[in-house]
N, CA, C and O atoms as a printed pandas DataFrame, in Angstrom:
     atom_number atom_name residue_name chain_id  residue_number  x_coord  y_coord  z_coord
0              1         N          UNK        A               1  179.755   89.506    5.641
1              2        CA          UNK        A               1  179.440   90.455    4.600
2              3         C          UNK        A               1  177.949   90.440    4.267
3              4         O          UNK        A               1  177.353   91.486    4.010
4              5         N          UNK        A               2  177.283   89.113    4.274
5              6        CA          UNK        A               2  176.222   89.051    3.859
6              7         C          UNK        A               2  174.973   90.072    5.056
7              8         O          UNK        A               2  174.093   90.861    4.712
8              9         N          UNK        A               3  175.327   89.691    6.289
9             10        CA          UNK        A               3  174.794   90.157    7.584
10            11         C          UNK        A               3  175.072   91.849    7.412
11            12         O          UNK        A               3  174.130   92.519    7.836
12            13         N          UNK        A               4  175.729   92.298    7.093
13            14        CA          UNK        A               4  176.486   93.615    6.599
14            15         C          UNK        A               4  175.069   94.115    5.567
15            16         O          UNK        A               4  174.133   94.705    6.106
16            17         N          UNK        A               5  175.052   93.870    4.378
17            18        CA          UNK        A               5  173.835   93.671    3.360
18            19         C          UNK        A               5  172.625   93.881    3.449
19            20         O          UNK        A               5  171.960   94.545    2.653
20            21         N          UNK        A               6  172.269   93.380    4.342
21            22        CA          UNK        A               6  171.266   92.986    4.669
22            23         C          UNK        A               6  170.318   94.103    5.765
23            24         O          UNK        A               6  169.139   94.459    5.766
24            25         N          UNK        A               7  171.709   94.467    6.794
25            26        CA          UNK        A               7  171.456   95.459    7.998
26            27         C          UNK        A               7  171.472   96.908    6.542
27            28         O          UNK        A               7  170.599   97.756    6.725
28            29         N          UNK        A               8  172.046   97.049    5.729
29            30        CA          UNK        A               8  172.326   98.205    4.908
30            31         C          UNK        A               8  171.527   97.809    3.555
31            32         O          UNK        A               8  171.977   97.981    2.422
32            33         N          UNK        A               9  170.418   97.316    3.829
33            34        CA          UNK        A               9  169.306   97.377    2.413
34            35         C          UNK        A               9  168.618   98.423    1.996
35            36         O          UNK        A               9  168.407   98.587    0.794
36            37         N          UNK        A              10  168.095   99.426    3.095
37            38        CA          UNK        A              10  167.430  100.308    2.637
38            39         C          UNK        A              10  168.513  101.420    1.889
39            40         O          UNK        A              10  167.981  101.830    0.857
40            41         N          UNK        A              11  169.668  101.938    2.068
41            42        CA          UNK        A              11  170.614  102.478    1.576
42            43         C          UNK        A              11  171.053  101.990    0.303
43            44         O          UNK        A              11  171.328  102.583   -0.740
44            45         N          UNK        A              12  171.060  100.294    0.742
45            46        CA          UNK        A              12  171.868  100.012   -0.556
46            47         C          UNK        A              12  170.231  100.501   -1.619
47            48         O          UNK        A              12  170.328  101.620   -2.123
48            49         N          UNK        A              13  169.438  100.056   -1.797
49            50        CA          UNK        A              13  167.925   99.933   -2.592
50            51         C          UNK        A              13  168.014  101.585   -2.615
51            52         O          UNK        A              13  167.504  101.837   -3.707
52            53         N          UNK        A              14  168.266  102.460   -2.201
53            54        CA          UNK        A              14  168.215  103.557   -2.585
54            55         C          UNK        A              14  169.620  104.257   -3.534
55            56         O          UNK        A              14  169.636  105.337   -4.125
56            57         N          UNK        A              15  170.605  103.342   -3.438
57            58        CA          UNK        A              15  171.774  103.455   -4.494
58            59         C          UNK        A              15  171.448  102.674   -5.616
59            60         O          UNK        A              15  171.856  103.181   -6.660
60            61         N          UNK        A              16  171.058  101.982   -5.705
61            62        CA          UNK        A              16  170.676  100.940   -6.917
62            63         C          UNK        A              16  169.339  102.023   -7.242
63            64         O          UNK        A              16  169.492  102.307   -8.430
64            65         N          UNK        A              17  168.629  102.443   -6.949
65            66        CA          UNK        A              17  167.499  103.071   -7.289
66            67         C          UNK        A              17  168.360  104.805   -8.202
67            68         O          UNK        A              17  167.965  105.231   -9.287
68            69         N          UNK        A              18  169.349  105.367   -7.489
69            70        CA          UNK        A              18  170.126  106.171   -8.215
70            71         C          UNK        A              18  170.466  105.448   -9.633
71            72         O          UNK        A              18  169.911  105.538  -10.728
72            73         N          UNK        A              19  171.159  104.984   -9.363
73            74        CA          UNK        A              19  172.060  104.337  -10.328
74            75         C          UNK        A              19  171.163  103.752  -11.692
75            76         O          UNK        A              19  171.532  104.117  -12.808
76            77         N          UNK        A              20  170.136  102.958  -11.572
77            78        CA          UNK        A              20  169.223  102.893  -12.414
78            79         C          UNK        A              20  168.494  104.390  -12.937
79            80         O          UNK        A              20  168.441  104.543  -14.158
80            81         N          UNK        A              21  168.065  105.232  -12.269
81            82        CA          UNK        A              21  167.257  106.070  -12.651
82            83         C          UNK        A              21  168.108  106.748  -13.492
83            84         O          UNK        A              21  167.826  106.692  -14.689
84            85         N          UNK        A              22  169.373  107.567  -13.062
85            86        CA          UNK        A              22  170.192  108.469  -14.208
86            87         C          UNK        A              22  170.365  108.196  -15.192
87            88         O          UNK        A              22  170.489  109.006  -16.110
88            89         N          UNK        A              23  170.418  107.158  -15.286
89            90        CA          UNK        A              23  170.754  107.233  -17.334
90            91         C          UNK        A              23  169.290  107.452  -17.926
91            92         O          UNK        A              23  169.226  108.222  -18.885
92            93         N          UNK        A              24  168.130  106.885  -17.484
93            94        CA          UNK        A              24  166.478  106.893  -17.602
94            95         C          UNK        A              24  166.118  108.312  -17.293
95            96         O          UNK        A              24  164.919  108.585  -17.229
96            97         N          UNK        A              25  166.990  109.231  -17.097
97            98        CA          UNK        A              25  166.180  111.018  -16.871
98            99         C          UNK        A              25  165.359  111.204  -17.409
99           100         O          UNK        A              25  164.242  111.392  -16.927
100          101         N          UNK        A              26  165.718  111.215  -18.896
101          102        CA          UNK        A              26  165.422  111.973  -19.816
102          103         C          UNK        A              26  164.213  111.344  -20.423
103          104         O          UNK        A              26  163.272  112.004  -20.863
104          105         N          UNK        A              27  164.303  109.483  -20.432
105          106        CA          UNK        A              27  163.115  108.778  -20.872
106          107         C          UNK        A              27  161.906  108.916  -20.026
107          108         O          UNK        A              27  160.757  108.930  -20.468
108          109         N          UNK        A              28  162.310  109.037  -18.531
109          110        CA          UNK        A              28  161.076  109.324  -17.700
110          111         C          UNK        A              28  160.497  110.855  -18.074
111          112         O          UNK        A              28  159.289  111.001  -18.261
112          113         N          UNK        A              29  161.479  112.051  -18.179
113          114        CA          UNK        A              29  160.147  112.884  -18.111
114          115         C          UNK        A              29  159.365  113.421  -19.318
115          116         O          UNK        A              29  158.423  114.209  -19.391
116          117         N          UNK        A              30  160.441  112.367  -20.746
117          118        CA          UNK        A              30  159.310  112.851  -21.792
118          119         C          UNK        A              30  158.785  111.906  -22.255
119          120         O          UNK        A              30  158.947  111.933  -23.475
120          121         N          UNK        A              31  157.913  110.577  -21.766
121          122        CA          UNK        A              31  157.000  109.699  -21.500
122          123         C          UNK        A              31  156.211  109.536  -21.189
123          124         O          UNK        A              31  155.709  108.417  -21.083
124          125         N          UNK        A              32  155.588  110.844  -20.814
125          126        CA          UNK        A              32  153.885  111.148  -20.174
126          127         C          UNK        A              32  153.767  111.771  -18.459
127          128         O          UNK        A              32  154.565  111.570  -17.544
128          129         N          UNK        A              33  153.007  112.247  -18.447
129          130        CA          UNK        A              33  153.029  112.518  -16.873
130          131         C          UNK        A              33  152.958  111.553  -15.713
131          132         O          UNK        A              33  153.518  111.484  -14.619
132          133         N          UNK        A              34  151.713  110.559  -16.608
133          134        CA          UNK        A              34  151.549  109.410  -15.293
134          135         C          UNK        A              34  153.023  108.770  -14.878
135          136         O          UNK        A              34  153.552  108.576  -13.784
136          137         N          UNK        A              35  153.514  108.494  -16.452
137          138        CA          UNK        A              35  155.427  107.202  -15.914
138          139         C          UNK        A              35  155.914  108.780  -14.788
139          140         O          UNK        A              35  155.854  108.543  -13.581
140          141         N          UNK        A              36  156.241  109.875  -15.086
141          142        CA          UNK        A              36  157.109  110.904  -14.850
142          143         C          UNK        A              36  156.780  110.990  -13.318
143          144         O          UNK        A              36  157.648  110.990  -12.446
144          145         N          UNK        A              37  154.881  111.092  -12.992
145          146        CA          UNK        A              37  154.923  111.089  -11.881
146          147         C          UNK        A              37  155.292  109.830  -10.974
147          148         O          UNK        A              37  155.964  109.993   -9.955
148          149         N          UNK        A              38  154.841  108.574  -11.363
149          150        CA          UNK        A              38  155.158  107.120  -10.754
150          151         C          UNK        A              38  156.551  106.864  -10.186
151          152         O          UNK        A              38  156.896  106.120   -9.268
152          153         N          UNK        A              39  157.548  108.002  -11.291
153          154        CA          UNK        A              39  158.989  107.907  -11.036
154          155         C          UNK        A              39  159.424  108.886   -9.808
155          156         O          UNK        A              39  160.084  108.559   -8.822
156          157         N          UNK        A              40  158.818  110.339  -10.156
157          158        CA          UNK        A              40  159.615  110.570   -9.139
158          159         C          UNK        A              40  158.415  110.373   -7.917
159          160         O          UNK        A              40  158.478  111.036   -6.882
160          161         N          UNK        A              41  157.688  109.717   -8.084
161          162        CA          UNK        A              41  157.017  109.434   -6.638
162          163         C          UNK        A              41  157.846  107.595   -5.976
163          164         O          UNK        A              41  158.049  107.365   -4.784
164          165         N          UNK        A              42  158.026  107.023   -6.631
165          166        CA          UNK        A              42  158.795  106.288   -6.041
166          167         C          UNK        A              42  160.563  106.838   -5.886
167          168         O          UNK        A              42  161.229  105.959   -5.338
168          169         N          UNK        A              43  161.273  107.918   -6.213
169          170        CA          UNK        A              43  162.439  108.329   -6.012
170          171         C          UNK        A              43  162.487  108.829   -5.011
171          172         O          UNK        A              43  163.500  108.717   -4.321
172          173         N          UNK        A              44  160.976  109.836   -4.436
173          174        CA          UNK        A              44  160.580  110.354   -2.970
174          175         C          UNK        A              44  160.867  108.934   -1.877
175          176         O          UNK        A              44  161.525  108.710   -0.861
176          177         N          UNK        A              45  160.113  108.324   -2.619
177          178        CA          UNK        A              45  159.953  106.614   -1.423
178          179         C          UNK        A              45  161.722  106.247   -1.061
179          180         O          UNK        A              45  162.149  105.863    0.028
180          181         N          UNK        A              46  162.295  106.424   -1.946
181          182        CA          UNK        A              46  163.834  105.751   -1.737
182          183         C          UNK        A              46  164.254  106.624   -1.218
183          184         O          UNK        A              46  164.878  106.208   -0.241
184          185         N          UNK        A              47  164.322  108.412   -1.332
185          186        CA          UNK        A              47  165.143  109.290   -0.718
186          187         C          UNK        A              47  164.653  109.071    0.764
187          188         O          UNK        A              47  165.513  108.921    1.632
188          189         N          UNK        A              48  163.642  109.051    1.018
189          190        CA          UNK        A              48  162.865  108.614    2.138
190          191         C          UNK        A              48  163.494  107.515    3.142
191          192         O          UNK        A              48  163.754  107.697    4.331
192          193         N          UNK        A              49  163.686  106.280    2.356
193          194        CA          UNK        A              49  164.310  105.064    2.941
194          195         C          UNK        A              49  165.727  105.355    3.179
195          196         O          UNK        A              49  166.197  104.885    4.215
196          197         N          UNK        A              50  166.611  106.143    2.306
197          198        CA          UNK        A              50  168.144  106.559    2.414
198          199         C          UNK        A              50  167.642  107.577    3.861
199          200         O          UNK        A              50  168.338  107.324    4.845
200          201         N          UNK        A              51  166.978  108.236    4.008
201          202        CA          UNK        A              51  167.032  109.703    5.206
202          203         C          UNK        A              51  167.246  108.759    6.467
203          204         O          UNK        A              51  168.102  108.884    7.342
204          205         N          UNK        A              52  166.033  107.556    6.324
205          206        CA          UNK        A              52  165.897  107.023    7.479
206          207         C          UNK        A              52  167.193  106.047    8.232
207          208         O          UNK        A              52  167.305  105.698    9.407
208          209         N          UNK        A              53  168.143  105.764    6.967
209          210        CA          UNK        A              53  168.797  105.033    7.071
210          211         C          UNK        A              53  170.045  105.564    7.630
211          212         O          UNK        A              53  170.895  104.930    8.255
212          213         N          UNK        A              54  170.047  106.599    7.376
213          214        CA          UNK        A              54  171.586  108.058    7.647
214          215         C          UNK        A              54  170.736  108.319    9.057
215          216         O          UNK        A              54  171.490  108.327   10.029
216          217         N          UNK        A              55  169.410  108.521    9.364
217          218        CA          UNK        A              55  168.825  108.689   10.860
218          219         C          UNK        A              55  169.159  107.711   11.837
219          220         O          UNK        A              55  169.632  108.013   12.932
220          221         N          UNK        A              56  168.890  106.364   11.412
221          222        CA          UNK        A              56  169.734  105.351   12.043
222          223         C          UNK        A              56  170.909  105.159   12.864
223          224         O          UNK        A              56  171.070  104.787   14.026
224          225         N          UNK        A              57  171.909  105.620   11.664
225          226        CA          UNK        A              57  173.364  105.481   12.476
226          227         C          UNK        A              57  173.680  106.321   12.719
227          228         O          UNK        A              57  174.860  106.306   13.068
228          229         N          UNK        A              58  173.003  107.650   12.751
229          230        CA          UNK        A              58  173.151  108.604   14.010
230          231         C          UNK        A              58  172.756  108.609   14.779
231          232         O          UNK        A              58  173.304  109.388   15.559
232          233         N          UNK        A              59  171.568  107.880   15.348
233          234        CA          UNK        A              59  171.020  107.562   16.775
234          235         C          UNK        A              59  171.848  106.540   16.945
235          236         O          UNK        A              59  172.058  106.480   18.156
236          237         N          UNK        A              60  172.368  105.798   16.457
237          238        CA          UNK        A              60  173.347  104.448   17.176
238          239         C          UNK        A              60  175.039  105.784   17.292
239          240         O          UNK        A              60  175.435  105.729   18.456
240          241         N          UNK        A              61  175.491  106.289   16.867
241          242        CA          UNK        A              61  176.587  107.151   17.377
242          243         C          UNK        A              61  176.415  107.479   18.025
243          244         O          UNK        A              61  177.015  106.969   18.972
244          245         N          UNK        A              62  175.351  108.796   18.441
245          246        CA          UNK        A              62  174.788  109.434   19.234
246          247         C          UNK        A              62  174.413  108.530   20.584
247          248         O          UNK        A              62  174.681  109.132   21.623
248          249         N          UNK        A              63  173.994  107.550   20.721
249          250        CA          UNK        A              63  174.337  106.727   21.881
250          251         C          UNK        A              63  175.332  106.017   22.674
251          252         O          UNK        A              63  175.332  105.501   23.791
252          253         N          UNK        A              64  176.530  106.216   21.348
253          254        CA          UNK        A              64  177.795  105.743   21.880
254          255         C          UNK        A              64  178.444  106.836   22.264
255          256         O          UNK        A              64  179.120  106.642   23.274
256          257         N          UNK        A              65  178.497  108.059   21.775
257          258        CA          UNK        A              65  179.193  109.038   22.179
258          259         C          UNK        A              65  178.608  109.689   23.931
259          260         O          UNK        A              65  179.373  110.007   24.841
260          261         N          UNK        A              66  177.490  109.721   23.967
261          262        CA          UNK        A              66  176.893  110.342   25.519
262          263         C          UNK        A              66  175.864  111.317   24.818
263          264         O          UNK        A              66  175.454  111.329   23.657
264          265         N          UNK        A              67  175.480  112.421   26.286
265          266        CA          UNK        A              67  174.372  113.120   26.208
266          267         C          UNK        A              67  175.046  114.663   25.273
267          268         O          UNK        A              67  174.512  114.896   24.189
268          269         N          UNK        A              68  175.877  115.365   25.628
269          270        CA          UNK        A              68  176.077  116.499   24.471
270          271         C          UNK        A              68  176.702  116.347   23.091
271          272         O          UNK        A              68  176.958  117.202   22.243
272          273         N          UNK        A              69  176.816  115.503   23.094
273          274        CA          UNK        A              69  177.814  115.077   21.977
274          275         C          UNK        A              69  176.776  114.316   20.817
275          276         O          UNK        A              69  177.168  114.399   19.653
276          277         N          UNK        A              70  175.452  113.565   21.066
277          278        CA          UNK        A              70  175.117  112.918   20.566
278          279         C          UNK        A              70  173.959  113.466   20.325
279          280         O          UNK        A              70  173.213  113.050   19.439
280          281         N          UNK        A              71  173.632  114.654   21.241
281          282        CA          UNK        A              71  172.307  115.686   20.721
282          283         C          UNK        A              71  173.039  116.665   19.268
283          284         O          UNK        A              71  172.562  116.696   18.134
284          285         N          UNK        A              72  173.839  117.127   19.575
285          286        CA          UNK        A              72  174.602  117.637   17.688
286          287         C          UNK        A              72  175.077  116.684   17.237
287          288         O          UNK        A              72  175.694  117.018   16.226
288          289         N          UNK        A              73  175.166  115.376   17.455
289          290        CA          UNK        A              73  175.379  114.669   16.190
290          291         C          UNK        A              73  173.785  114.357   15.430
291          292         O          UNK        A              73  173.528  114.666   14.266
292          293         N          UNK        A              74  173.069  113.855   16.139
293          294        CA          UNK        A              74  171.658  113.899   15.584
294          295         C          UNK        A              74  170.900  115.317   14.537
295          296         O          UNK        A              74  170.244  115.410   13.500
296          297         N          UNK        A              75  171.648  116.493   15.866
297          298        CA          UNK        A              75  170.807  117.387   14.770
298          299         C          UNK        A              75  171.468  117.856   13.347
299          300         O          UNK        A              75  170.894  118.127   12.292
300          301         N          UNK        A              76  173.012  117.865   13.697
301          302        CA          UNK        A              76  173.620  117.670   12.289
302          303         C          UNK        A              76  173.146  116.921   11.178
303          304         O          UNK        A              76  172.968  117.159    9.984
304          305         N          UNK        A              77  173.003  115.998   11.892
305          306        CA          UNK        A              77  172.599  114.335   10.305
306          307         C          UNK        A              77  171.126  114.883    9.940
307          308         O          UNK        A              77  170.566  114.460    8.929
308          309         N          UNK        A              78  170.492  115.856   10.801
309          310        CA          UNK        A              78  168.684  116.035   10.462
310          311         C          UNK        A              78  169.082  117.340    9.509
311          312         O          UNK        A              78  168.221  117.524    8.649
312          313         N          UNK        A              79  169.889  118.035    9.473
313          314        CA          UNK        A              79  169.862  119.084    9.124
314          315         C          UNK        A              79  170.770  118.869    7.669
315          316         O          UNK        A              79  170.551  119.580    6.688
316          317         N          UNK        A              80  171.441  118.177    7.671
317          318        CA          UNK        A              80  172.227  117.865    6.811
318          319         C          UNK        A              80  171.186  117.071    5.577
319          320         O          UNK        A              80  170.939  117.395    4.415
320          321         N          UNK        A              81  170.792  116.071    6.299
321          322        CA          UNK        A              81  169.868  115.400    5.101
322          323         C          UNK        A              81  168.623  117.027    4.393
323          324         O          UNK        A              81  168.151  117.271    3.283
324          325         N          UNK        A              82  168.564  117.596    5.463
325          326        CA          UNK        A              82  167.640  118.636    4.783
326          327         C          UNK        A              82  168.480  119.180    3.975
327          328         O          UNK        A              82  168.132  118.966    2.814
328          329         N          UNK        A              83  169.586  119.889    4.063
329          330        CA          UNK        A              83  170.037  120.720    2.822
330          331         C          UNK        A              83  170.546  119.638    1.684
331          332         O          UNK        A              83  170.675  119.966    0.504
332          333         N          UNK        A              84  170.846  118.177    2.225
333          334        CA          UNK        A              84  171.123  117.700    0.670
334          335         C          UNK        A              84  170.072  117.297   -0.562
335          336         O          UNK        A              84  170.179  117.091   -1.771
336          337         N          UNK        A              85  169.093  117.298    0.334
337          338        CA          UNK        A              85  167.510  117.613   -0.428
338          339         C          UNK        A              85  166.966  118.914   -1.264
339          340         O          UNK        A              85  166.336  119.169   -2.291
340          341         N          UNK        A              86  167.578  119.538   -0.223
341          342        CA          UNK        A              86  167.036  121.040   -0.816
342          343         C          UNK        A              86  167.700  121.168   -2.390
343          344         O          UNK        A              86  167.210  121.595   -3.436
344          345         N          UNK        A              87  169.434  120.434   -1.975
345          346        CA          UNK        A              87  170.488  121.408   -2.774
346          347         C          UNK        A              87  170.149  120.497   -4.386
347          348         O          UNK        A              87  170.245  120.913   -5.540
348          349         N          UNK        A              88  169.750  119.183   -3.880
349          350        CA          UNK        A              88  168.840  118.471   -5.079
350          351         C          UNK        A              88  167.847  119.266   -5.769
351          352         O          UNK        A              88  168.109  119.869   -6.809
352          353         N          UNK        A              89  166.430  119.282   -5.072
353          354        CA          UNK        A              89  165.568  119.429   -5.421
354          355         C          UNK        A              89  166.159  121.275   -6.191
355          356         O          UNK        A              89  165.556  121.555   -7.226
356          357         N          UNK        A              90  166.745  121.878   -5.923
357          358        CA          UNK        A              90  167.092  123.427   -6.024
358          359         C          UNK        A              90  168.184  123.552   -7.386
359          360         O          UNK        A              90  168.481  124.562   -8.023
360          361         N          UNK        A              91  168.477  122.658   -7.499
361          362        CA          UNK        A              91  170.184  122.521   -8.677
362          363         C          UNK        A              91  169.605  122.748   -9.674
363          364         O          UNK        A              91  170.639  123.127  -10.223
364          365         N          UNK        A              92  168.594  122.913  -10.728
365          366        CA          UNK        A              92  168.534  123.778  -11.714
366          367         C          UNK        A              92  167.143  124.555  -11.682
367          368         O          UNK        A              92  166.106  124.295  -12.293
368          369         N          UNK        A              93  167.461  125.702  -10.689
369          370        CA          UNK        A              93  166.717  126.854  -10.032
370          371         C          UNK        A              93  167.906  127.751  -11.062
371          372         O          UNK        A              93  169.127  127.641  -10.948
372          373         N          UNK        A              94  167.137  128.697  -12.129
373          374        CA          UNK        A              94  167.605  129.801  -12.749
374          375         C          UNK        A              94  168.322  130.696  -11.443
375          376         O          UNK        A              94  169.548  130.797  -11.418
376          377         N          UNK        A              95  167.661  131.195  -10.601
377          378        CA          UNK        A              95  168.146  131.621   -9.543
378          379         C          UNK        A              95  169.107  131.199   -8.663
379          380         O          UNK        A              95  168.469  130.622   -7.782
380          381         N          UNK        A              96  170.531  131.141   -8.330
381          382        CA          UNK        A              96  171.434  130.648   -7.388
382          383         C          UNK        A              96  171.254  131.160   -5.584
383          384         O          UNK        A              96  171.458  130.563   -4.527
384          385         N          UNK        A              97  170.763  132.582   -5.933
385          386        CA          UNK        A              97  170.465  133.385   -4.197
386          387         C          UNK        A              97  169.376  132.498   -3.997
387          388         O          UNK        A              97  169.602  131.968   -2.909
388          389         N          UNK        A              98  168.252  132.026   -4.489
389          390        CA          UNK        A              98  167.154  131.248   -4.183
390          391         C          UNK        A              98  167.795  130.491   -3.266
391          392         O          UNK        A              98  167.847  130.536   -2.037
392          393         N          UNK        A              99  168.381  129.631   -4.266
393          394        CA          UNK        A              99  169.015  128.426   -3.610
394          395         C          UNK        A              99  170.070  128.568   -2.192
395          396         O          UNK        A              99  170.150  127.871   -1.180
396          397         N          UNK        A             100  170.745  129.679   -2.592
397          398        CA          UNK        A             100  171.728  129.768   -1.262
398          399         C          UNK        A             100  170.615  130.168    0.000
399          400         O          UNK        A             100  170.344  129.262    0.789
400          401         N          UNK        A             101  169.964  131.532    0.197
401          402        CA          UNK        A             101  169.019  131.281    1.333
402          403         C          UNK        A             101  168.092  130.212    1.667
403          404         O          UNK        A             101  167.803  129.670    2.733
404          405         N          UNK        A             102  167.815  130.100    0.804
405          406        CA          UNK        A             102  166.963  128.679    1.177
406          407         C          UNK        A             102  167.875  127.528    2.272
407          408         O          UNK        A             102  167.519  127.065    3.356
408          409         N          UNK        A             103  169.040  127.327    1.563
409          410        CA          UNK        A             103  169.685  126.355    2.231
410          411         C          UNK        A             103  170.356  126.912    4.098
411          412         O          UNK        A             103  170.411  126.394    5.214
412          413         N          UNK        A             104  170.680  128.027    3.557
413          414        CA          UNK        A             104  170.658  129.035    4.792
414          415         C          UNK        A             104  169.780  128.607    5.960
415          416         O          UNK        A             104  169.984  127.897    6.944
416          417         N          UNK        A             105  168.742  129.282    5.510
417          418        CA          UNK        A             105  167.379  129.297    6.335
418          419         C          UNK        A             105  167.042  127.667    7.227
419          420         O          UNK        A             105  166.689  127.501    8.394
420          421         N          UNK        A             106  167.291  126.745    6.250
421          422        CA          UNK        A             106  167.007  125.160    6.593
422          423         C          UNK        A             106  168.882  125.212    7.767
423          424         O          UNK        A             106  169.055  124.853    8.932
424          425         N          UNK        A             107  169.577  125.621    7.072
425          426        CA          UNK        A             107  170.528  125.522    8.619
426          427         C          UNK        A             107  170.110  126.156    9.952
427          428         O          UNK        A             107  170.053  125.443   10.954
428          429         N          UNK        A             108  169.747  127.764   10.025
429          430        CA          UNK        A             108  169.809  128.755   10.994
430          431         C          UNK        A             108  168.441  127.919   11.571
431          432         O          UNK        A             108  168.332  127.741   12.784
432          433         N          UNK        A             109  167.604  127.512   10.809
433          434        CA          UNK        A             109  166.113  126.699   11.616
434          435         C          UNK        A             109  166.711  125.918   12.490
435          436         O          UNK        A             109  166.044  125.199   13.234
C-alpha cells in the first residue's frame, strides 16, 4: 500500500490540494490579490501535476494494449483532461453556448 502512495503522489497532492482549497474559496479571493493570485497560481501547479499524472497511465495502457488501440487511448486522456479544464475554468460563464462550443471545438481539434 505504501509503494502504491508513493507511485500516486502527484494525484494524491493534487486531491489533498482540492480538498483543502474548497472550503478556503471564498477566504482566498477576498484577501487581496497577491494571496488570490499565489492561490490560484499554485492550483495551476497541482492541476498541472494531476494532468501529468492521468498522462502517465495512459501511456502505460496504451503500451499494454498495442499500436491502434493505444494511439486513442492517449488522445482521449489528452483531450479529455482538456475539456475537464475548460468545463472548470468555464462553470460560472453567464453564457452556457460559450461554454458548450468551446468544449466542442477542444474535442473536434
Amino acid at each position: 500500500m505504501l509503494t502504491f502512495l508513493k507511485q500516486e503522489k502527484l494525484l494524491l497532492l493534487a486531491l489533498l490540494a482540492a480538498l483543502v482549497v474548497f472550503p478556503l474559496e471564498h477566504w482566498l479571493l477576498h484577501s487581496g490579490q497577491v494571496i488570490a493570485l499565489a492561490g490560484g497560481m499554485a492550483l495551476i501547479a497541482f492541476i498541472v501535476m494531476a494532468s501529468m499524472s492521468v498522462a502517465h497511465h495512459a501511456e502505460l495502457l496504451a503500451e499494454k494494449v498495442g499500436d491502434p488501440y493505444g494511439t486513442m487511448i492517449l488522445t482521449l486522456a489528452a483531450v479529455l483532461v482538456e475539456v475537464v479544464i475548460l468545463a472548470i475554468m468555464m462553470s460560472n460563464e453567464a453564457s452556457p453556448t460559450l461554454v458548450r462550443d468551446t468544449i466542442y471545438s477542444a474535442v473536434i481539434f
